[in-house]
C-alpha positions as CSV (number, residue, x, y, z in Angstrom):
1,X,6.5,2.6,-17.3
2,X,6.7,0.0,-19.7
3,X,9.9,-0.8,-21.0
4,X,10.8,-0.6,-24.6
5,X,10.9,-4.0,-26.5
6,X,14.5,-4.3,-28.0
7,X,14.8,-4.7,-31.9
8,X,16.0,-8.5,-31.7
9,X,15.3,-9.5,-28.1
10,X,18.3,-10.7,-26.3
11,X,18.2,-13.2,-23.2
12,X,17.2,-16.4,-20.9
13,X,14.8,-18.4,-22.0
14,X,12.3,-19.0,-19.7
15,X,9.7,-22.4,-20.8
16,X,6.2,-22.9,-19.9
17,X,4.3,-25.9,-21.0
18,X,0.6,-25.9,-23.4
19,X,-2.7,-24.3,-22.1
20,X,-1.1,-21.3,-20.5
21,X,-4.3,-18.6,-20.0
22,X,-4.3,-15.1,-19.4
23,X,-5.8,-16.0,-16.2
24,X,-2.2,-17.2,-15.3
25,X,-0.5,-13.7,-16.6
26,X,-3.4,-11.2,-15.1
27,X,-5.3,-13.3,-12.4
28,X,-8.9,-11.6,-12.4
29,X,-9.0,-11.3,-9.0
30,X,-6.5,-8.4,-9.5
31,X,-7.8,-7.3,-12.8
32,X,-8.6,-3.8,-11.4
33,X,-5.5,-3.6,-9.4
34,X,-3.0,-1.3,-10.5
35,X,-0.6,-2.5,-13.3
36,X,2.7,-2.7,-11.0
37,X,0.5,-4.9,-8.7
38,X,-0.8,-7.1,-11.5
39,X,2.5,-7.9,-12.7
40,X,4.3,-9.1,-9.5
41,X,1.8,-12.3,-9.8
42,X,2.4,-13.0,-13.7
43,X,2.6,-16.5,-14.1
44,X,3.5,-16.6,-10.4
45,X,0.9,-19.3,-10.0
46,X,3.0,-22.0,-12.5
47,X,6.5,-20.5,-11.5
48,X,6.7,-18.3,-8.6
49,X,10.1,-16.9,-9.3
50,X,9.4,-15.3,-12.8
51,X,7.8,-12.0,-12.0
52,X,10.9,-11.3,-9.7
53,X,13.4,-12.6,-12.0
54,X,12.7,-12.2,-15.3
55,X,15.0,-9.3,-16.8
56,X,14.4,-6.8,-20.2
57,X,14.7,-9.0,-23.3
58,X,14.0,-12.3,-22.3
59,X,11.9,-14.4,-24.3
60,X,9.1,-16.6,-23.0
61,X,8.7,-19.7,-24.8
62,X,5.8,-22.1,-24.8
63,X,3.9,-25.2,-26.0
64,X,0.5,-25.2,-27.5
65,X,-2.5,-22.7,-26.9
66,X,-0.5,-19.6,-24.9
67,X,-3.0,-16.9,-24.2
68,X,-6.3,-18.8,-24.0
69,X,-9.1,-17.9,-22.1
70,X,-10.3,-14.5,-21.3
71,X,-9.6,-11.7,-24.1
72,X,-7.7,-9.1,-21.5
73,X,-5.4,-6.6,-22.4
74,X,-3.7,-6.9,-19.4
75,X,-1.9,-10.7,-19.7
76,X,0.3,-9.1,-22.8
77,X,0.4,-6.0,-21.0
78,X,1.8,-7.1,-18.0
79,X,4.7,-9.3,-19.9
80,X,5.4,-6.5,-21.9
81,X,5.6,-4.1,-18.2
82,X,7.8,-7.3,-17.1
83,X,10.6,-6.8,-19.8
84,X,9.4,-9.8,-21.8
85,X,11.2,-9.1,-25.6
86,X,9.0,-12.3,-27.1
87,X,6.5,-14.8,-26.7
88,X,7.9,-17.9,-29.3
89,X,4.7,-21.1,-28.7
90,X,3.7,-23.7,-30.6
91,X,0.2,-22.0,-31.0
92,X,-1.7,-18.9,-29.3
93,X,-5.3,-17.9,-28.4
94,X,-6.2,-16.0,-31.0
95,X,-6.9,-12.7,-29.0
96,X,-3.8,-13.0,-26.9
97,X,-2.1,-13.0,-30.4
98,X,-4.3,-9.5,-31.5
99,X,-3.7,-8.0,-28.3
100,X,0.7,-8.3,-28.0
101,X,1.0,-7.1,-31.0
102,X,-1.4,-4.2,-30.6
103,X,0.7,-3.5,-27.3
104,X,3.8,-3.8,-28.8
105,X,4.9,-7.7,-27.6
106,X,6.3,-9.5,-30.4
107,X,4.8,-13.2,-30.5
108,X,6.2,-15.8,-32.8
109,X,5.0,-19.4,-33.8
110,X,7.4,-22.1,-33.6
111,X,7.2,-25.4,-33.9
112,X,10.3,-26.8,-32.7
113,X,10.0,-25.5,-29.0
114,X,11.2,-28.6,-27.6
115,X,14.9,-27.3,-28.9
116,X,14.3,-24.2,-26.3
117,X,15.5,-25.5,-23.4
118,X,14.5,-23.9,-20.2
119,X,17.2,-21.4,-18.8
120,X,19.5,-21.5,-22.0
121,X,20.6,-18.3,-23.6
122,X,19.0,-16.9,-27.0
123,X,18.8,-13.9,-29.7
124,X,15.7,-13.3,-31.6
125,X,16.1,-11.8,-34.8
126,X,12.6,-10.7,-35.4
127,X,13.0,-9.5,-39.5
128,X,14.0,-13.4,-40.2
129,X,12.2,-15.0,-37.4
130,X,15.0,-17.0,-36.0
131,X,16.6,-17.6,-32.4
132,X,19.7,-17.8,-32.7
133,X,21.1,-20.0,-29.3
134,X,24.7,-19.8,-27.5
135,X,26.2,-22.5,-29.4
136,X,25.6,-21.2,-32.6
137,X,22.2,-23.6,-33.9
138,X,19.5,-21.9,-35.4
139,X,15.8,-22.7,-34.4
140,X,13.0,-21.2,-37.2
141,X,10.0,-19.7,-36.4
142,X,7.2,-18.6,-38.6
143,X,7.8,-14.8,-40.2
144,X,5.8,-12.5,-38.9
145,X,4.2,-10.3,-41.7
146,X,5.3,-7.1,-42.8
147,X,2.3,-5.2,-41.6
148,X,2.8,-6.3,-38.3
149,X,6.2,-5.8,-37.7
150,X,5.6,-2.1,-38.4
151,X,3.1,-2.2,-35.8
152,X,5.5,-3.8,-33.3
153,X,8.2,-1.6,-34.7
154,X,6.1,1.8,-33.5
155,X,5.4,0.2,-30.2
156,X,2.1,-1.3,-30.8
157,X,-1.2,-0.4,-32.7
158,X,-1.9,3.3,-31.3
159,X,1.5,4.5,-32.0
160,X,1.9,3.2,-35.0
161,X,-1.5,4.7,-36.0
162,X,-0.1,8.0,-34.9
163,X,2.7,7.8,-36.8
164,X,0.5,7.0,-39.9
165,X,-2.0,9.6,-39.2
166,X,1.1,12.0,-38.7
167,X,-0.2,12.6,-35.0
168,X,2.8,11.3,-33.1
């Protein structure tokens, strides 16, 4: 089961550097392998320890271009089955971006990522789109719009459709 993401993510930071694919979050040599298999090797191949230790409400933070490459579901899927509260990068493929908030995964621009150091502490308060770090500093990101918080809100696209249809 996936976990729920938490209003304003809470926890470790974990940094990744530019060009991160979803090749790198779902390798497509597992791509039909069940979910809990999938995510034991995300991002395993650039840091081996962060399927295993990543915890609920840590946010993943990243340089230029996260979530190039192949359009699948299953890279946001399988951060979001991780615990992963946030993405916050300097830019994203423009399908990864689609695709975590349809699942649910809040993703953030920010361009002052190099003041996210690796390992450090943060909270994410999503309705002012600010990470908020132990000793107090503030690091801005870019809002996310209305529309799609409510999405992310609901859990992702299909719930919040459900909700809006009055199907839930």
């Amino acid at each position: 089961m996936t976990p729920a993401i938490a209003p304003d993510p809470t926890g470790r930071l974990w940094r990744f550097g530019d060009n991160i694919d979803t090749d790198a979050m779902a390798p497509a040599v597992l791509m039909k392998s069940p979910l809990p298999v999938l995510v034991r090797h995300c991002l395993a191949s650039l840091r081996p320890e962060f399927p295993g230790s990543v915890r609920p409400g840590d946010v993943l933070v990243a340089g230029a271009n996260f979530g190039i490459g192949s359009s699948r579901e299953q890279a946001p899927q399988a951060l979001r089955a991780l615990g992963v509260g946030a993405v916050v990068a300097q830019s994203f493929g423009g399908l990864f971006y689609r695709n975590a908030i349809n699942l649910g995964l809040p993703v953030l621009v920010c361009a002052d990522t190099c003041r996210l150091a690796d390992g450090a502490h943060a909270v994410l308060d999503l309705a002012t789109a600010q990470l908020r770090l132990d000793d107090g500093s503030l690091v801005a990101c870019e809002p996310i719009p209305d529309f799609l918080r409510a999405i992310l809100a609901a859990g992702g696209l299909v719930p919040h459709l459900k909700a809006r249809l009055g199907k839930g």
